[in-house]
N, C-alpha and C positions, 0 to 999 in steps of 0.2 A: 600069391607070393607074400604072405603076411611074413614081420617081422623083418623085414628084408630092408637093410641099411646100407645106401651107397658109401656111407664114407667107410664102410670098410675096406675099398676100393682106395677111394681119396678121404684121406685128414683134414676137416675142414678147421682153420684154427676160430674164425668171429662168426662160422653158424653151424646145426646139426641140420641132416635130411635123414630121415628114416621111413616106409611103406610100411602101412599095416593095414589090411586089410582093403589091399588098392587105393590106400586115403596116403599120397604122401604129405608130410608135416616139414616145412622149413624156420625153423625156430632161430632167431638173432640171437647169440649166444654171448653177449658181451653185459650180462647183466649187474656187473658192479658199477657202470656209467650209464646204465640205462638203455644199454644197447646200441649205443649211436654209433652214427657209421664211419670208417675211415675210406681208403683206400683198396685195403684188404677186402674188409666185408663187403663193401662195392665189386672188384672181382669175383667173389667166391657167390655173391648172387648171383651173377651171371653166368660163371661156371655151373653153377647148379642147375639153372635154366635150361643151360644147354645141355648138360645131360640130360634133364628129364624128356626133352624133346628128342631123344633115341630112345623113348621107353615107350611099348604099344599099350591097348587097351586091357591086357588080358595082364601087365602089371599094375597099372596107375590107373585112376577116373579121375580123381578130385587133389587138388594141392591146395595146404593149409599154410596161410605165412601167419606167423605167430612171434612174440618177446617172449623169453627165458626174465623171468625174477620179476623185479615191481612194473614193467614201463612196457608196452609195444615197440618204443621206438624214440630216443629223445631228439634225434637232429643230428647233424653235423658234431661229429667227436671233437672238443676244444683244440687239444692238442695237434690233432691233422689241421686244423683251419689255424692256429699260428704257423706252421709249417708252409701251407698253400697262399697265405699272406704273401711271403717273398718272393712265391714263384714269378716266372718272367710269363709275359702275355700267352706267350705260344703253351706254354708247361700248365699254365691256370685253364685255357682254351683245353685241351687233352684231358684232363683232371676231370672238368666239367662234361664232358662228350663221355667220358666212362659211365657218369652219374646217370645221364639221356640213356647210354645205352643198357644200363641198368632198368630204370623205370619199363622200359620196353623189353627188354626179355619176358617183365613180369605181363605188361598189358597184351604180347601176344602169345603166349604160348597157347599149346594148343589144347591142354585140358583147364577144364574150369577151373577158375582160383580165387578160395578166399582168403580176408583177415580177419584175422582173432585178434583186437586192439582194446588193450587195456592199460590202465595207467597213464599215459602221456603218448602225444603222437604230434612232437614236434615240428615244423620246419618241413626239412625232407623227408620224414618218416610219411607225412598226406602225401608225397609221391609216391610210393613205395604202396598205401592202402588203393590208392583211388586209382591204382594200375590196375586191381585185383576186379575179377567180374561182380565179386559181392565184399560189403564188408559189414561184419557184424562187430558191434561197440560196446562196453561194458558204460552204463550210462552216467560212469562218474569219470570216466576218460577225461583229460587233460588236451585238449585241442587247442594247436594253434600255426598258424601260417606268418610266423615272425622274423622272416629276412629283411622287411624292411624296417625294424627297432636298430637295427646293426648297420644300414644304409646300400642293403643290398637287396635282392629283389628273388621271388621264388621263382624264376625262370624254369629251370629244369622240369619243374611238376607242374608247372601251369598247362600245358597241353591236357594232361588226366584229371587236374583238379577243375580247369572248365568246364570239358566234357561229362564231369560231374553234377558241377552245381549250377551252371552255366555263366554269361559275364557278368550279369549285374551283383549275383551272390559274390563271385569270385574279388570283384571289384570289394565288398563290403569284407569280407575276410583277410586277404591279400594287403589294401589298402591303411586298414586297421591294424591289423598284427594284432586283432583280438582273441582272446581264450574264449572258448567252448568246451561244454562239457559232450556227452554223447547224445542223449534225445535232442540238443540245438544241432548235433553235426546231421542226424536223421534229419528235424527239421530240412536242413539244408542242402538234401540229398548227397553227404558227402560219405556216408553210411546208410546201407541199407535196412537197417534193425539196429537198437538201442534196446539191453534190458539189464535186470541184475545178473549175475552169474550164473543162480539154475534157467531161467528161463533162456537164459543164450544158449548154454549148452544145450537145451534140446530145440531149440531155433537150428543150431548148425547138425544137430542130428537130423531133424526134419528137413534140413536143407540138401546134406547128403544122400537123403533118402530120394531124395526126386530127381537128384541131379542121376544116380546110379539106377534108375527102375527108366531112365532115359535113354536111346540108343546113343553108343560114344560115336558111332560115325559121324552118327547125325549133330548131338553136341558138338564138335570139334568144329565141323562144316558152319556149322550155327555162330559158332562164334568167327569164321572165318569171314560167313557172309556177311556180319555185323563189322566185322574191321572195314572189308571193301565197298560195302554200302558209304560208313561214314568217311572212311578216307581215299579211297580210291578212283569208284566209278564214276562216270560222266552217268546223266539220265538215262541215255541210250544204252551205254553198257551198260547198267544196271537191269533194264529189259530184259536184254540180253543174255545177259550171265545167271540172272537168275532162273530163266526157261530152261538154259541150261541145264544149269545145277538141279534142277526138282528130276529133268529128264535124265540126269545120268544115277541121281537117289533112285528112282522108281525102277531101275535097272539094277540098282545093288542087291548083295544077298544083302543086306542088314534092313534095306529098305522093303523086299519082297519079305522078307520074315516076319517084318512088323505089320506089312499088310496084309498076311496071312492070318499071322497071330490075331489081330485087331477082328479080320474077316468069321474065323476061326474061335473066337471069343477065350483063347486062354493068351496067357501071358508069353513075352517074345522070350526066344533063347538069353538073351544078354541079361535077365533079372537073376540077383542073387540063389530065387531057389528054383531054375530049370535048370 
């Protein structure tokens, strides 16, 4: 289904989604301010989420969140946050709760997803990467977690920025409201890879390449089991679920095919060239 662009369906006005070659790309398209986000682009990422989550394997494998122009991502749009200043408790509480449920469309969908961060990755833009299963970093990137320079706190992306770097990093970044560049946010596990431009692009070529030569049952499953492992299960469920889960794979066709294929010494159905 290469070439194949939802929004010819829906108009998105603050981002593009396009598929090509099973690779969908979500680009923040607000790049005269750097991308940041309002309202809008908060809805329309979600919306988009949720589309792709009606799309099987045989359209989509991998989803690319990306900045249109200089920036990945600067933060909160000025002008939405004089706006959200007046709101009354209740309308500030909803506002915030769209933001949660933002971050979370991207941390659980169900096909792999990375970031492409370049330029600056403000504030709530680290909510926005550290949702993503990988993020890769152009290593002059502009980082920084600066809600509290402003007297407010990164609440909303604290759940994905911990799970990133864990509490005591999170404490030194958070607490600080220091700038980092890209190899410090690798350092700090808040990216996965840190490099110049050509060596990223074929970082996320190579990365593509494994995540696709991968079965998507199994991928999707994988990431499923890692959601309910960290947040879900008790001990015992997690026994449980995962004898499960191996027994009902080894019953699958994607799971018999692989272990045919594997048994069989050629490659499964699901690789580019069977």
């Amino acid at each position: 289904m290469s070439g194949v662009k939802m929004n010819q369906m829906k108009q998105y006005q603050t981002i593009e989604f396009s598929i090509d070659n099973k690779i969908g790309t979500i680009t923040l398209n607000r790049p005269d301010i750097h991308n940041a986000f309002n309202e809008a682009m908060i809805a329309e990422i979600i919306e988009c989420f949720q589309e792709i989550e009606k799309l099987d394997y045989k359209t989509i494998r991998v989803v690319i969140l990306q900045g249109k122009g200089k920036s990945f991502c600067a933060g909160a749009d000025l002008n939405w946050m004089k706006g959200v200043a007046n709101y009354s408790y209740e309308e500030n509480y909803l506002e915030s709760y769209k933001l949660s449920m933002c971050f979370n469309a991207v941390y659980s969908c169900k096909f792999p997803t990375i970031a492409m961060v370049h330029g600056a990755a403000i504030g709530g833009a680290n909510g926005l990467l550290a949702a993503c299963d990988f993020v890769l970093a152009h290593r002059d990137t502009v980082f920084s977690l600066s809600e509290v320079k402003i007297g407010i706190v990164p609440a909303c992306i604290s759940p994905y920025v911990i799970k990133r770097v864990g509490e005591y990093k999170s404490k030194e970044l958070m607490l600080t409201g220091m700038r980092f560049n890209g190899k410090e946010a690798q350092q700090a596990g808040l990216a996965n890879w840190s490099h110049a431009e050509k060596k990223l692009k074929s970082k996320l070529s190579d990365l593509i390449s494994k995540l696709k030569t991968s079965g998507p049952v199994a991928v999707s499953t994988c990431k499923q089991l890692i959601y309910d492992v960290e947040n879900q299960w008790t001990h015992e469920e997690a026994m449980q679920n995962t004898a499960k889960m191996i027994a009902d794979l080894r019953q699958s066709e994607e799971g018999q095919e692989g272990m045919s294929s594997f048994l069989e010494k050629r490659k499964p159905n699901w690789t580019e060239d069977n």
